[in-house]
C-alpha positions as CSV (number, residue, x, y, z in Angstrom):
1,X,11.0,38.5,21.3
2,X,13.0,36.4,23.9
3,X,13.6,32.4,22.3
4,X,11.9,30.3,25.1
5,X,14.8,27.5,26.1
6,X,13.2,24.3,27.9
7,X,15.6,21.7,29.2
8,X,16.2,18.7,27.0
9,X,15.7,16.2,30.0
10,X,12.2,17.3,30.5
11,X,11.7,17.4,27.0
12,X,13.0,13.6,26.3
13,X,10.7,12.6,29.4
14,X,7.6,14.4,27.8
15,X,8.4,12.6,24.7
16,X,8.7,9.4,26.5
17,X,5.8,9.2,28.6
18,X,3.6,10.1,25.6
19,X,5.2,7.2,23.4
20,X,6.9,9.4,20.8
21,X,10.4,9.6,19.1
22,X,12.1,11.8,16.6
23,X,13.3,10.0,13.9
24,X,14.9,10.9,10.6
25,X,12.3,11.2,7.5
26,X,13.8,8.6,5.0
27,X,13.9,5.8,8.6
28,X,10.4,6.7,8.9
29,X,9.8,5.9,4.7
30,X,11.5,2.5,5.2
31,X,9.3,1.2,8.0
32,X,6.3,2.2,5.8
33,X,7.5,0.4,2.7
34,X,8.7,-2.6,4.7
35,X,5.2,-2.8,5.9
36,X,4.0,-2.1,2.7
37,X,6.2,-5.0,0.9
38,X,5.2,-7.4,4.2
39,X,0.9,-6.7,3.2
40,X,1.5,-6.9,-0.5
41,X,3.2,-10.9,0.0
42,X,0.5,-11.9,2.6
43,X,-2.3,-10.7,-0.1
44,X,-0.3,-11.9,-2.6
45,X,-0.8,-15.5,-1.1
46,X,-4.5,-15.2,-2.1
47,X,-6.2,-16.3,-5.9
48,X,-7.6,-13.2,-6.6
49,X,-7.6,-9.2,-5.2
50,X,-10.6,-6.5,-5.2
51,X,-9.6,-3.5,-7.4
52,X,-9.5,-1.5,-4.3
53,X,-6.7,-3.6,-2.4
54,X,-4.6,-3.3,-5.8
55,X,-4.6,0.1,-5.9
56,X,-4.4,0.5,-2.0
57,X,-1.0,-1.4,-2.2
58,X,-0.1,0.4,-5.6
59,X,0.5,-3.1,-7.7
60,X,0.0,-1.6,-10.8
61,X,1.3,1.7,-12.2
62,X,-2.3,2.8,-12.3
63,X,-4.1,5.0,-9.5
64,X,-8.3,4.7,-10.2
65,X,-10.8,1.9,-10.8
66,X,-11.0,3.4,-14.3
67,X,-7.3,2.6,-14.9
68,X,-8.3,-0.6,-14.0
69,X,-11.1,-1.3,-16.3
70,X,-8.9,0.6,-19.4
71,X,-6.8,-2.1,-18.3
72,X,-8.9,-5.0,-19.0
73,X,-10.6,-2.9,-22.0
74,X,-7.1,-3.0,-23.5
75,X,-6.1,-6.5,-22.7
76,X,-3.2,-5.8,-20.7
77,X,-5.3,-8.1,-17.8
78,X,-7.2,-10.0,-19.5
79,X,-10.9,-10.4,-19.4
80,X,-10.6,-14.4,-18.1
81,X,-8.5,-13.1,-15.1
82,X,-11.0,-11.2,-13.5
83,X,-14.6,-11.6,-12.4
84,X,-17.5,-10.3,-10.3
85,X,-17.8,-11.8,-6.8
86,X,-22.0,-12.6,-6.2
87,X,-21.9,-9.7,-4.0
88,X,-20.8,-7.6,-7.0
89,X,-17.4,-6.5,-5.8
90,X,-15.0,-6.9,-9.0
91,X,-11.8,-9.2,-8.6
92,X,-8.2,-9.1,-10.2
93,X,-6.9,-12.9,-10.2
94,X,-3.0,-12.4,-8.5
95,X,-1.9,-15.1,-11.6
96,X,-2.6,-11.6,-13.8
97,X,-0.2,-9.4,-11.6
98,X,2.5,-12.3,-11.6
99,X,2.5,-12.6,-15.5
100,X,2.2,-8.8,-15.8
101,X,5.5,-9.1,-13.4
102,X,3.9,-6.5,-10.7
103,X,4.5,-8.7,-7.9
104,X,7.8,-8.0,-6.3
């Protein structure tokens, strides 16, 4: 089988005209984590976080609800730093995640 050779100019304008750039792998981890880092301090900001936005921006060394609640079971969080929103969605106060030291 014959290799197929295309012409890099044609190939940099396709790439071009549909938006898209090579980049190296770890470039494209640091843009992630940088944006990453930049939702975890505007969240951050707030009194309190669901369970799901603490896990979504990986705060805690834990990956389920379930790790959550063990959490609270245990005492690491403490039961006084969360509580149940009137629409029943459960709520981490952020003053727990800055004395457990899982806010940088």
């Amino acid at each position: 089988m014959q290799a197929q050779l295309i012409d890099i100019q044609e190939f940099m304008a396709h790439l071009k005209a549909e938006g898209l750039v090579i980049v190296r792998g770890d470039e494209l981890e640091n843009v992630k984590q940088h944006r990453l880092n930049a939702l975890r301090a505007k969240l951050l900001k707030r009194n309190a976080l669901t369970y799901k936005e603490v896990l979504s921006l990986e705060l805690l060394p834990v990956s389920s609800k379930q790790s959550l609640q063990r959490w609270i079971e245990n005492g690491k969080i403490k039961p006084l730093e969360t509580y149940e929103t009137a629409k029943g969605v459960r709520m981490i106060m952020t003053s727990a995640l800055r004395r457990l030291g899982y806010t940088e």
